[in-house]
N, C-alpha and C positions, 0 to 999 in steps of 0.2 A: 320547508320541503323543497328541494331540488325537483326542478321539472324537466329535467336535460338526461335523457338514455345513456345507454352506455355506447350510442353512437354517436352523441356531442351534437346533437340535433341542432342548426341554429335556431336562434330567437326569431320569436315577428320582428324587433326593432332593427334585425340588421338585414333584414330581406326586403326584397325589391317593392316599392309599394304594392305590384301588382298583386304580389303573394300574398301580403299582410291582408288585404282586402278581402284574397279569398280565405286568407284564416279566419279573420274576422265574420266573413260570412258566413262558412260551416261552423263556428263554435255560436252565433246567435243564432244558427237555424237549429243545431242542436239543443239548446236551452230552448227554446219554443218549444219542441219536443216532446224533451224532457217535462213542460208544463202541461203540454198536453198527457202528453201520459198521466201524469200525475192525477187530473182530472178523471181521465176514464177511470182508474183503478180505483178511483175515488168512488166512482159513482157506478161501479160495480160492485164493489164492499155495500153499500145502502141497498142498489137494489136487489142482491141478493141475501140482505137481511143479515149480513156476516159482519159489518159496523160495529153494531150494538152489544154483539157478543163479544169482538175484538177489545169494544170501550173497558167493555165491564170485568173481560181478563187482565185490561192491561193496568187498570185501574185500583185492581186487587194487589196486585206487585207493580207497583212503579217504578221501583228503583231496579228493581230486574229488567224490567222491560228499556229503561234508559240504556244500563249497561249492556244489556243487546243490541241497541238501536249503537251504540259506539259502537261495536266491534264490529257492528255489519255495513257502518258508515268507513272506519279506517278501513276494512276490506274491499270495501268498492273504490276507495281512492289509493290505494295500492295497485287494482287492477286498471283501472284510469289512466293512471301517471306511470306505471312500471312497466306494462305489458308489452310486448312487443306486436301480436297480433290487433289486428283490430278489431275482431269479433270479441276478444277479450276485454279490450276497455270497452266494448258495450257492453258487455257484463256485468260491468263495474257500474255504470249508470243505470242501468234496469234494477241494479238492486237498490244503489241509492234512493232511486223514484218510488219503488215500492217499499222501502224501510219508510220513508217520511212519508208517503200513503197510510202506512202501516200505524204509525206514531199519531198521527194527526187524529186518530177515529175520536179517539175520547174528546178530546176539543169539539169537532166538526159536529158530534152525535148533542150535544149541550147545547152546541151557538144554534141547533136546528130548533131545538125544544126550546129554548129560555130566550133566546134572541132573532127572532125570525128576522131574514135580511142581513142580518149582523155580515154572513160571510159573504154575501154580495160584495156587500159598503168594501168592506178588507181586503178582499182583493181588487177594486180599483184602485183604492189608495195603493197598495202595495205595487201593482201596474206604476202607478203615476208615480210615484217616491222611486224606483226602479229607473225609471225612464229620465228622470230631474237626474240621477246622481249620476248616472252612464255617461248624461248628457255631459256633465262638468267637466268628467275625466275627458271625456275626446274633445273638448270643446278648449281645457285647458290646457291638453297633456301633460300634467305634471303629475309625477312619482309620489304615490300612494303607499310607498315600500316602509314609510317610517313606525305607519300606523299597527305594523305586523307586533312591536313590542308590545303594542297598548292592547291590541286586540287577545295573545294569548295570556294577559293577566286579567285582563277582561273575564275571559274565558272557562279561567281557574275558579276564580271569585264565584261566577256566576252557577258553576255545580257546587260549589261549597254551600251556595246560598240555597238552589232546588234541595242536595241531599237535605241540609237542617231544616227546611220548610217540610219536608218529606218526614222525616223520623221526628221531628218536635211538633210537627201540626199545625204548622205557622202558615198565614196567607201573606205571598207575595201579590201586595197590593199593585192600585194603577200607577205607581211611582215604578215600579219594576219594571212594569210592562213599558213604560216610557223610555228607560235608561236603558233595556233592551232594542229599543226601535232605535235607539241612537244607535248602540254597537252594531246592530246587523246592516245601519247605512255607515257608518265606516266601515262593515265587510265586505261592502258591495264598491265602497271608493279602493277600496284597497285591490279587490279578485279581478275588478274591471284595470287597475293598474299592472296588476300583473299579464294579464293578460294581451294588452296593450306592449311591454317591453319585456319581458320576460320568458312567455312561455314556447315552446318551440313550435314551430309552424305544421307540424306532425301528432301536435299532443290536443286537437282541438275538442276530441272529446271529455278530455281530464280537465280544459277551461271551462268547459260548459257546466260538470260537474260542479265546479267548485262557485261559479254562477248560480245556480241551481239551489243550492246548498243555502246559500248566505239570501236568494231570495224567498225561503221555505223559510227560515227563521226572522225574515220581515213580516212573513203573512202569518205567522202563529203567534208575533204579539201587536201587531195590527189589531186581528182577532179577539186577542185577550183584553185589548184597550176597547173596543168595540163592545164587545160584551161586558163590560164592567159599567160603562156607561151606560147601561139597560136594565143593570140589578134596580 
């Protein structure tokens, strides 16, 4: 994906450090945010009792609710990265934050019953694993751009494997859940590199997005390795 408007935005890596700085500052204040929010809406869905019900629709069609959960993910990263308003790329992140609120129930509503604590433990590791890999890119600065082939055959792979686990009934065991915690930290070497040289210093909401993103798919198989360890 090109992150560059139709006004040739420059990059953070060619702007003055002072700017980079503050790009860098508004796209991690906006991924805070964005985790916050996630949170609240999280824990508004529970105490309004809407969780349980969302689990158990979403769980009856899965592969439906996948397929929604993409369209409404590539439509918020359309309005993120393309938009020229700014009230419109946050549009594009409210919905992202509430599709993956959205998505998360049936997990969240299980690790609450079968694994108490579970989602404690998974989000600090996911905090602390977040924090290690951010660390390496600024500490190394070196170009994470290569990992983008690996990542979308990754990626491919990885629905081919949900749909068949889906329509054959098969369990993707704790080996999954593993080889996933690897991809979503190369997603996180790779978005934190782009973001670093690449994204234009005007697009800081569509970084955070895509931040955001790659750290929701750390903390759902954190989770999943969490809770397997407790069966």
């Amino acid at each position: 994906m090109s992150y560059l408007n139709e006004a040739f935005d420059a990059v953070a890596a060619d702007r003055p450090r002072s700017e980079r700085a503050q790009f860098l500052v508004k796209t991690y204040s906006h991924l805070l945010g964005a985790v916050v929010a996630f949170v609240l809406v999280v824990a508004a869905l529970f105490s309004l009792g809407w969780a349980q019900a969302i689990a158990l629709k979403l769980s009856r069609a899965w592969l439906l609710a996948l397929g929604g959960f993409v369209l409404v993910s590539w439509l918020a990263s359309r309005f993120a990265h393309r938009a020229e308003a700014l009230s419109t790329q946050y549009v594009g992140l409210g919905l992202a934050v509430v599709a993956q609120a959205v998505l998360f129930c049936p997990l969240l509503v299980v690790a609450e019953l079968k694994a108490p604590g579970a989602i404690q433990s998974a989000a600090l590791v996911t905090v602390l694993g977040f924090g290690a890999l951010t660390g390496i890119v600024f500490a190394t600065r070196k170009d994470f751009s290569f990992l983008r082939g690996v990542l979308l055959w990754a990626g491919v792979v990885t629905v081919l494997m949900i749909i068949g686990a889906i329509v054959f009934g098969l369990q993707l065991g704790v080996g999954f859940s593993v080889l996933m915690i690897a991809i979503a930290g190369a997603s996180i070497l790779h978005d934190t590199s782009e973001v670093m040289l690449r994204f234009p210093v005007t697009r800081y909401v569509g970084a955070s997005l895509e931040l955001f993103s790659s750290v929701a798919l750390l903390f759902w198989y954190v989770l999943r390795l969490f809770m397997s360890s407790r069966d």
